[in-house]
Structures are given as structure tokens and as C-alpha cells.
C-alpha positions as CSV (number, residue, x, y, z in Angstrom):
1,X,-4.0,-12.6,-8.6
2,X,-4.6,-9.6,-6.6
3,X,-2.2,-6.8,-6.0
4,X,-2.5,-4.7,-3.2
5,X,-1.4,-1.0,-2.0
6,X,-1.8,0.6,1.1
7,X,-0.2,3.8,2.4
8,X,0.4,6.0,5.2
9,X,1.1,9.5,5.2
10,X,3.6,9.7,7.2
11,X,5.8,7.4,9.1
12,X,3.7,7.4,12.1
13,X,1.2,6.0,10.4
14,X,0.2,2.6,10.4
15,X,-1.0,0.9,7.3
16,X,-2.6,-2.5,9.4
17,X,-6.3,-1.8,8.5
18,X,-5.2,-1.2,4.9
19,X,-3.0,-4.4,5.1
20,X,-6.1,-6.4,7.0
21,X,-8.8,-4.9,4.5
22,X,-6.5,-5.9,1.6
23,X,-5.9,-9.6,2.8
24,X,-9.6,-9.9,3.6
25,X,-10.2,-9.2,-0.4
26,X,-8.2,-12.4,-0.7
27,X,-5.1,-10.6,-1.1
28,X,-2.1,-11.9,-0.9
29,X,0.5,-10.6,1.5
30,X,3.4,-10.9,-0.7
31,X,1.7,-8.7,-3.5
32,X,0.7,-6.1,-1.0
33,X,2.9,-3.0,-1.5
34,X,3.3,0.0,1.1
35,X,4.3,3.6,0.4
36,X,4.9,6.0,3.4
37,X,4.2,9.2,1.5
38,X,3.1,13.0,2.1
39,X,-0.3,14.1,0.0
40,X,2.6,16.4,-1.6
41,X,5.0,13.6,-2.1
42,X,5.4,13.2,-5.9
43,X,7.1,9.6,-5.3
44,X,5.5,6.3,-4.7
45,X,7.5,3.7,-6.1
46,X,5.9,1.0,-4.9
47,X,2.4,2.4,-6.2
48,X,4.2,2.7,-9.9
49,X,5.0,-0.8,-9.0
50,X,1.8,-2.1,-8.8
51,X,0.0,0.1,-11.8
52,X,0.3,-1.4,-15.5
């Protein structure tokens, strides 16, 4: 299984091509996690989600 993260830096950014790339790589959309966060933004809970 394949577990995906894609993220935007801020809110008006859109994570699609990540998302497409991802799904493309036989991911599945359902393990494919997205984090709108700043460079500076020490919080990214759903990318602690997806690391072991």
C-alpha cells in the first residue's frame, strides 16, 4: 500500500498536481494526506501521520 502526502503552502494553494502525481503512482486516494502549511510552519499533522 502506498501512502501519499501532498502540500500547499498556503491556502491558496492547490495540491491537484500533487494529488494527480500521487494517484498516478498507484496511490490510493484514501491514503493520500494534505497539509496546508507555511515553510515556517512547525506543524504538519497529517505528514507525522503518514511517517513511521
Amino acid at each position: 500500500m502506498l501512502i501519499g502526502y501532498a502540500r500547499g503552502s498556503t491556502a491558496g494553494q492547490n495540491p491537484d498536481h500533487q494529488i494527480d502525481a500521487l494517484l498516478r503512482a498507484d496511490g490510493d486516494r484514501d491514503n493520500i494526506h494534505v497539509d496546508t502549511a507555511s515553510v515556517a510552519k512547525a506543524s504538519r499533522p497529517k505528514l507525522d501521520l503518514v511517517l513511521p
